[in-house]
C-alpha positions as CSV (number, residue, x, y, z in Angstrom):
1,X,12.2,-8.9,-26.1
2,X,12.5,-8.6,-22.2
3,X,12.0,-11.6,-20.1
4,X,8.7,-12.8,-18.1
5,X,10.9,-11.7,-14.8
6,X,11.9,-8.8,-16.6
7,X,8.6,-7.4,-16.9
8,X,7.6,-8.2,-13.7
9,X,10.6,-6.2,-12.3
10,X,9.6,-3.5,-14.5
11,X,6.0,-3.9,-13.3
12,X,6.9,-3.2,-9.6
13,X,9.9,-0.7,-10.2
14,X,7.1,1.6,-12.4
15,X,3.8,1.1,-9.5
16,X,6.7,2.5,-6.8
17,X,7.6,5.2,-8.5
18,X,4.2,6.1,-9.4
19,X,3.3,5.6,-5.7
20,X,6.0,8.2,-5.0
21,X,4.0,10.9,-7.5
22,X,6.7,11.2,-9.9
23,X,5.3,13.0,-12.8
24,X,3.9,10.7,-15.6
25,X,6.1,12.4,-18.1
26,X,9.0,11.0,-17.2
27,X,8.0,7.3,-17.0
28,X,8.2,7.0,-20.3
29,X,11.1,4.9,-22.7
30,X,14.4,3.8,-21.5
31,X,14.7,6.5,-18.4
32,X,11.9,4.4,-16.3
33,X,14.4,1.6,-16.0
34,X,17.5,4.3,-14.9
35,X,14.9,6.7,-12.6
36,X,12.8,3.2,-10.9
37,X,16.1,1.9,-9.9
38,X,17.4,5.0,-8.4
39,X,14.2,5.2,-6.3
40,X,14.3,1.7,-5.0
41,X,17.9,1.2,-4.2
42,X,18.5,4.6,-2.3
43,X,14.7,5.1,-0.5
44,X,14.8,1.6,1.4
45,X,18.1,2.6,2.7
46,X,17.7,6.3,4.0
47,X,14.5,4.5,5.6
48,X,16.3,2.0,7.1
49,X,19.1,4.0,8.4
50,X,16.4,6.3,10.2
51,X,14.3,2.8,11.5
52,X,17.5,1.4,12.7
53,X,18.5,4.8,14.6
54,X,15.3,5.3,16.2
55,X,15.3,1.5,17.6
56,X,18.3,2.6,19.2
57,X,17.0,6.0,20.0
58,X,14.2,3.6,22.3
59,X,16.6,0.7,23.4
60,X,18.6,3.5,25.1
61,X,16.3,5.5,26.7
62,X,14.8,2.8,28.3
63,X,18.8,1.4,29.6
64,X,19.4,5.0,30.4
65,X,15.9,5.6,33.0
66,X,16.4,1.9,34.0
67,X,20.0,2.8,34.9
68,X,18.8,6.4,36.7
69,X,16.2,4.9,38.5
70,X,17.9,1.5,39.7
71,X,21.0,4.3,41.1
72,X,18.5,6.8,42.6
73,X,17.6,3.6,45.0
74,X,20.9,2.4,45.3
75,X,19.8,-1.2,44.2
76,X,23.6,-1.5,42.4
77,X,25.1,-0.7,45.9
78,X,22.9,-3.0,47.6
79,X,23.6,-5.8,45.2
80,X,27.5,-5.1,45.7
81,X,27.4,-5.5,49.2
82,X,25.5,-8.8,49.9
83,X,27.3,-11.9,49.2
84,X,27.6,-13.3,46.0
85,X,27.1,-17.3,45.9
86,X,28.9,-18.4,42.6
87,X,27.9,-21.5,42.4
88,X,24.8,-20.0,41.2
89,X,25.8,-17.7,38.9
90,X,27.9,-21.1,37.4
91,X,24.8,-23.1,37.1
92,X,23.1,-19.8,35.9
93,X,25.6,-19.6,32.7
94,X,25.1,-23.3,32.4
95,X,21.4,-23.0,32.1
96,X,21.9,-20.1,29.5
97,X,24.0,-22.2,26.9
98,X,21.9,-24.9,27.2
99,X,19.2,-23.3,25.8
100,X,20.9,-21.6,23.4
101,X,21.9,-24.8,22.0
102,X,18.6,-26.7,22.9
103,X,17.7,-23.9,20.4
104,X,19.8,-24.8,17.4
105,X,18.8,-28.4,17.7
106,X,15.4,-27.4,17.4
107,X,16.1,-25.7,14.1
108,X,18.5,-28.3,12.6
109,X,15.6,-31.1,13.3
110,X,12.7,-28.8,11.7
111,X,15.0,-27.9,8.4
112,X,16.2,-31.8,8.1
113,X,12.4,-32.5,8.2
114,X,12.0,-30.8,5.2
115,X,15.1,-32.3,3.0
116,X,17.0,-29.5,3.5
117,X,20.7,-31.0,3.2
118,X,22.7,-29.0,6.0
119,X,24.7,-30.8,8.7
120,X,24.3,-30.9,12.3
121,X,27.6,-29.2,12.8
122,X,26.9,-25.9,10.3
123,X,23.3,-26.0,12.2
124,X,25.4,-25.1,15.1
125,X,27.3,-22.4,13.7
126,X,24.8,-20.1,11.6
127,X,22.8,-21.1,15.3
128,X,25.6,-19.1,17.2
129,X,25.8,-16.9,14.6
130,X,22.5,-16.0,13.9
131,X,22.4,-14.9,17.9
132,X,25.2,-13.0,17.4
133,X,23.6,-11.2,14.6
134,X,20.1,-10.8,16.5
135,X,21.9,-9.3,19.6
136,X,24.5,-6.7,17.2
137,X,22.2,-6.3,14.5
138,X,23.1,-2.8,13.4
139,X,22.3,-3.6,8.9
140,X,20.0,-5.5,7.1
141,X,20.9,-8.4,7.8
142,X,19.1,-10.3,11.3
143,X,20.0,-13.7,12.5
144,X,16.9,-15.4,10.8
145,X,17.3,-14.1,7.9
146,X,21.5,-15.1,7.5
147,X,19.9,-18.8,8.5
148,X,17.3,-18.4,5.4
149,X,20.1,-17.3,3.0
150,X,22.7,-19.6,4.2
151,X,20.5,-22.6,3.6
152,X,19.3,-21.2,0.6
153,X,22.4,-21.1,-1.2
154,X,23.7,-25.0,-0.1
155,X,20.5,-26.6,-1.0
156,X,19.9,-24.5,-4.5
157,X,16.0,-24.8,-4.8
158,X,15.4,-25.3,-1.6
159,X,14.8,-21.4,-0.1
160,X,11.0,-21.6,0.7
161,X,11.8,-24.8,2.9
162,X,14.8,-22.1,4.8
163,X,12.4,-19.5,5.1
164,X,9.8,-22.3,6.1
165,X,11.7,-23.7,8.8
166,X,12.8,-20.4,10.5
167,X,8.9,-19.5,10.9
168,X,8.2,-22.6,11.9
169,X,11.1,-22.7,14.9
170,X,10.0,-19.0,15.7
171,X,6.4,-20.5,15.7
172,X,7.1,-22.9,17.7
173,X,8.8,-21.0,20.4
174,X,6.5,-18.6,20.7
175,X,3.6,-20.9,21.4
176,X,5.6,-22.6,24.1
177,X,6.7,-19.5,26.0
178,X,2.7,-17.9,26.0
179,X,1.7,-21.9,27.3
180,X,4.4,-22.4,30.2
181,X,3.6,-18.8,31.8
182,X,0.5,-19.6,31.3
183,X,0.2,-22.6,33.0
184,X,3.0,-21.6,36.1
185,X,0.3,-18.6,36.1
186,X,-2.8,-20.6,37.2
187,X,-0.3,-22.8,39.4
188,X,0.7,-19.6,41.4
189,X,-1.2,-19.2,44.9
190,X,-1.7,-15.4,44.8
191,X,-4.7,-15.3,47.4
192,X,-1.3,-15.8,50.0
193,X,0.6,-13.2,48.2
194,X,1.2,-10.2,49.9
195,X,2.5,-7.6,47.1
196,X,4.5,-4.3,47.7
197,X,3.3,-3.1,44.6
198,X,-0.2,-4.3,43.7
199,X,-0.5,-2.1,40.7
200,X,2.3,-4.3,39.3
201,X,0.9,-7.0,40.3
202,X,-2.1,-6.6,38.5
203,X,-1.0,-5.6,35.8
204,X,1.0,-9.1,35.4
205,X,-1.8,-10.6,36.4
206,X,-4.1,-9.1,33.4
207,X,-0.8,-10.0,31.2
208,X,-1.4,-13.8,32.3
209,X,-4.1,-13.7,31.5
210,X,-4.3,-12.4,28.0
211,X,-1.2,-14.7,27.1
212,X,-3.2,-17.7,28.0
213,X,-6.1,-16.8,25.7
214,X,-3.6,-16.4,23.3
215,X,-1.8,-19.9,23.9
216,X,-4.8,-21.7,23.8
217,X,-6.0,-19.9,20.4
218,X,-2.7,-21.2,19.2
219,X,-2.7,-24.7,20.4
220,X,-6.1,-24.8,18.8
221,X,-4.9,-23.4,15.6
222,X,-2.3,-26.1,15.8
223,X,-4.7,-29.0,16.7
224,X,-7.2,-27.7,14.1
225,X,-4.6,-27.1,11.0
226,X,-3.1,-30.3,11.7
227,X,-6.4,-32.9,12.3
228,X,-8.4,-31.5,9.4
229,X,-7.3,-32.2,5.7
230,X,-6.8,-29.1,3.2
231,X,-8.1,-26.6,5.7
232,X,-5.3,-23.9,4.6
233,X,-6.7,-23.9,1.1
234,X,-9.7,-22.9,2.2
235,X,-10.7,-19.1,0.1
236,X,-11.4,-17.9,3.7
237,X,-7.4,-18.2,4.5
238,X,-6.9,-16.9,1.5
239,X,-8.4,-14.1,1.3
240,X,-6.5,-13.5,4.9
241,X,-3.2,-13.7,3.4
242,X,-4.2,-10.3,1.8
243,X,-4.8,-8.3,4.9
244,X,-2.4,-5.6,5.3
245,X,-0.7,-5.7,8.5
246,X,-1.1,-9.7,9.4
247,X,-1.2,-11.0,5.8
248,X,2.5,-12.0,5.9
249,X,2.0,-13.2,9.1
250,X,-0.5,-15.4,8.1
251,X,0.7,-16.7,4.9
252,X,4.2,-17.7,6.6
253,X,2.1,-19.6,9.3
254,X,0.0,-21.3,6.7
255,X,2.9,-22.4,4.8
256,X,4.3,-23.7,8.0
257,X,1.4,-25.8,8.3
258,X,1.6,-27.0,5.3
259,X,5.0,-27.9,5.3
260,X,5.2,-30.0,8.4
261,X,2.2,-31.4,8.1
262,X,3.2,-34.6,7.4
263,X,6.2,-34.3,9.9
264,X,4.3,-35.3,13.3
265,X,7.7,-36.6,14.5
266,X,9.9,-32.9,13.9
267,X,6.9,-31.3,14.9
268,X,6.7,-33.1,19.1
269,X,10.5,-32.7,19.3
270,X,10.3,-29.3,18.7
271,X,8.0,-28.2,21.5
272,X,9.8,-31.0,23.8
273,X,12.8,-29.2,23.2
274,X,10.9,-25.6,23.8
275,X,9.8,-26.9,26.9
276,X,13.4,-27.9,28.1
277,X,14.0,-24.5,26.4
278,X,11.9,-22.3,28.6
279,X,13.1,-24.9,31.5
280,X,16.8,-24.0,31.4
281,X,16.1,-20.1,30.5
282,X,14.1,-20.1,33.8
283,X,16.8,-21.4,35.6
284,X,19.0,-19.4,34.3
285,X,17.5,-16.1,35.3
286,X,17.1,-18.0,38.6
287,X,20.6,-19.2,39.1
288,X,21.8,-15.1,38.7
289,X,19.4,-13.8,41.2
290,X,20.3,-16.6,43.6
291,X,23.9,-16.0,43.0
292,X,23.4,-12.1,43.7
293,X,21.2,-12.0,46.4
294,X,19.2,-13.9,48.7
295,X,16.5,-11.5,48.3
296,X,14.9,-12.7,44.7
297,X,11.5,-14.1,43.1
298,X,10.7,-18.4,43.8
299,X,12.0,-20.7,41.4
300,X,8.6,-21.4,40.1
301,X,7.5,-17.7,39.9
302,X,10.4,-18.1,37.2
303,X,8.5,-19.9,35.2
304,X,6.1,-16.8,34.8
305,X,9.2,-14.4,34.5
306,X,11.0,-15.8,31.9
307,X,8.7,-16.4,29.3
308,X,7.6,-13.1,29.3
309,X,11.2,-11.3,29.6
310,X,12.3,-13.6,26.5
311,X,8.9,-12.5,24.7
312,X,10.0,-9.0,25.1
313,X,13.4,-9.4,24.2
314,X,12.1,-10.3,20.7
315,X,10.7,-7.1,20.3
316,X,11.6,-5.3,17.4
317,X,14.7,-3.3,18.8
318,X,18.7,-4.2,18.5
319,X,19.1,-7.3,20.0
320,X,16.1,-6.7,22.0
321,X,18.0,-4.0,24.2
322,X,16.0,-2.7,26.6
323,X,12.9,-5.0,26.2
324,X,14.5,-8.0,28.0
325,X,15.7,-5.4,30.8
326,X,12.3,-3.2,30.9
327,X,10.1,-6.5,31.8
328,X,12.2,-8.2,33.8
329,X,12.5,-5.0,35.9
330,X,9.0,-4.6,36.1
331,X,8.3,-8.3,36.8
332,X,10.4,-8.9,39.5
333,X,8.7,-5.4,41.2
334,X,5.5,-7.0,40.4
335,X,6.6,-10.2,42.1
336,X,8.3,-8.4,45.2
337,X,6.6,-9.3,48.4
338,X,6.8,-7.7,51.5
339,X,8.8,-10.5,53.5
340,X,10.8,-10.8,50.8
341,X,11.5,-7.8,48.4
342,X,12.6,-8.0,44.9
343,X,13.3,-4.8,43.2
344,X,16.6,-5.7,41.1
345,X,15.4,-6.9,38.4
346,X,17.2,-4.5,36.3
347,X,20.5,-5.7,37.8
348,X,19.6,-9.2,37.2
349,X,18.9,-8.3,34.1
350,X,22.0,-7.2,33.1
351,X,23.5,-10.4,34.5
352,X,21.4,-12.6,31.8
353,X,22.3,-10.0,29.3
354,X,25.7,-11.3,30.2
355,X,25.0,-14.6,29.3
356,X,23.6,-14.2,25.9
357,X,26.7,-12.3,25.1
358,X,28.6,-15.1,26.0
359,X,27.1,-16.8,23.4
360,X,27.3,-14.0,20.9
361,X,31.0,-14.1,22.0
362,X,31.3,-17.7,20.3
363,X,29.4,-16.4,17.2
364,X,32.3,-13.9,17.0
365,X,34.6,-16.8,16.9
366,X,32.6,-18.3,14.2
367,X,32.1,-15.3,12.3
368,X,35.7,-14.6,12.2
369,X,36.3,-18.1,10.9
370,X,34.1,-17.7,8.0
371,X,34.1,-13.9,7.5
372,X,34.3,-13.7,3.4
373,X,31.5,-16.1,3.3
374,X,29.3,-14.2,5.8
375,X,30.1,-11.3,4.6
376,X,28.3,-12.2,1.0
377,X,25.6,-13.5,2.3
378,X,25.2,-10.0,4.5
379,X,25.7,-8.5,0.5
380,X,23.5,-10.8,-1.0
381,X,20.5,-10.2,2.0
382,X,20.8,-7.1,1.5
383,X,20.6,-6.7,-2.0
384,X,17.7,-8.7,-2.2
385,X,16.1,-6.8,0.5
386,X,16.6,-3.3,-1.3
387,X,15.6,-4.1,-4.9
388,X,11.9,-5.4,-4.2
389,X,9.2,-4.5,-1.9
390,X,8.2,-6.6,1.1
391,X,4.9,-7.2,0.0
392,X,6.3,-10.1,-2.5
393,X,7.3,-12.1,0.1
394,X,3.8,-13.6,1.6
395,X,3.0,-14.7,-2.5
396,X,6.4,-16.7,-2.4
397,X,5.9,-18.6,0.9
398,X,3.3,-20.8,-0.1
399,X,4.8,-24.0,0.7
400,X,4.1,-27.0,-1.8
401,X,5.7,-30.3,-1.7
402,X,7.4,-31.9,-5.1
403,X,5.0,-34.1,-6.8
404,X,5.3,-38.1,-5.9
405,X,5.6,-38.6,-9.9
């Protein structure tokens, strides 16, 4: 007699393969079982293969028009020739780390807030290693999810609170990025702003713009979820977990809610630290245009800049490869002004990307000390991802704490 979890395996293996238009003939006896898994261990993975080569396909187009263009105006040769100020570029690299790690303390205080047992010093770690996997990503297995699984396995019953507390930092940072350009948005004087490229202009302008209705829909959301008892249980919610596209979406964020709901304190350290977060990654970007040219955007123009670069180096493509690059080319020619021009942003770009593989160059380090561990995780992740579909996930991220009893 097959197990409860046995027949829900079966269940799902059976609705894929009918949802492939297998004929019904053959699901039938003990060949379901052999065809079902062939279907859902080998089909995920072609797919995959083709996702992850097309991502590339984008990252480097966009590198390789960025690079033609950026030569055809000889922007590398002008950047060569004026002096360098190191000092800059020092503080610049100083900047970087420090949000990195302003970034891993974040996620160590929002897992701790949910008694997860992991120590401030392997919060660390998986933290450089999970940028080193976001930035190489080339399998299954991203940064957030080697966090999940990694936590999963020291604190046995404890996944939903990893997967929880992921969200939740992702969440968090987010929100903080869309309300700092925001707000250096509406602090910018533009009426004394006299663009060389308008078009670029206003097209950051309407970006701004957009990003603030979007930070204060989330603050609001946050004020709303947190100040009114039991509103996440309401059939409305629900009922949104189901959509299609934003259901999983939804149902992470509402689990999120739920689970630091009662953690005010984790919850105000985070966003402090996302503000000293989007502080340092400002002045980062800063301190490498300073240190390359004289000829760059203002500090607090930065503040616009940087959330919106980091945004888009969060897009869905290897390590955010060309997304980080695209915007902060297009920003800084958006932000050039005719007594003081600022059309390297690609360059500049490439000097942050720099950076952040300094810090990928300490998850290395990391990695190599722990490789057999890492390494099953990566099996584990990946298994898991290949034998059921992603729809499960939203049903099994409804976060409820343990019973007072």
């Amino acid at each position: 007699m097959p197990s409860h979890s046995g027949r829900k395996l079966r269940l799902i293996l059976c609705q894929q393969v009918e949802n492939a238009s297998f004929p019904k003939t053959v699901l039938s006896g003990t060949r379901l079982t052999t065809i079902t898994i062939v279907v859902t261990m080998r089909e995920p993975r072609l797919k995959n293969v083709l996702v992850k080569l097309l991502k590339f396909g984008i990252s480097f187009a966009i590198l390789g028009y960025l690079f033609y263009r950026t030569q055809q105006e000889d922007e590398f040769a002008t950047i060569m020739a004026a002096p360098k100020n190191w000092g800059w570029i020092a503080f610049g690299i100083g900047a970087g780390l420090t949000a990195c790690m302003f970034g891993f303390i974040r996620w160590f205080i929002l897992v701790r807030a949910l008694q997860v047992p992991i120590s401030f010093i392997d919060a660390v770690r998986l933290g450089f290693l999970g940028h080193l996997f976001n930035l190489m990503s080339v399998g299954v297995l991203g940064g957030d999810a080697l966090k999940s699984v990694f936590v999963a396995k020291q604190a046995g019953n404890k996944k939903t609170e990893a997967v929880l507390s992921v969200f939740a930092d992702r969440l968090i940072g987010l929100t903080t990025m869309f309300s700092v350009a925001a707000v250096a948005f509406w602090c910018i004087d533009f009426e004394r702003f006299d663009a060389t490229n308008p078009t670029e202009l206003n097209a950051i302008k309407w970006i701004c713009k957009s990003v603030t209705i979007i930070s204060a829909f989330a603050i609001g959301s946050f004020i709303l979820f947190y100040t009114i008892p039991n509103l996440t249980r309401l059939p409305i919610f629900l009922r949104m977990e189901k959509l299609k596209w934003v259901g999983g979406f939804i149902a992470k964020a509402l689990g999120a809610v739920s689970a630091y709901r009662e953690k005010p304190s984790a919850i105000a350290s985070a966003f402090v630290l996302s503000l000293g977060i989007n502080l340092m990654f400002a002045s980062a970007i800063f301190g490498v245009a300073a240190g390359l040219s004289s000829s760059h955007p203002t500090y607090p123009q930065h503040f616009v800049i940087a959330p919106i670069a980091m945004v888009a180096n969060a897009v869905p493509l290897p390590g955010g490869l060309g997304g980080l690059e695209f915007a902060l080319d297009y920003l800084y020619r958006g932000f050039s002004a005719a007594e003081l021009p600022t059309e390297h942003g690609f360059v500049v770009a490439l000097g942050f990307r720099m950076i952040l593989l300094s810090v990928a160059l300490i998850g290395v380090f990391v990695y190599l000390s722990r490789r057999k561990e890492i390494d099953s995780l990566s099996e584990k992740a990946t298994s898991e991802s290949m034998s059921l579909p992603e729809q499960i996930s939203s049903a099994q991220l409804t976060y409820q704490p343990a019973s007072s009893e």
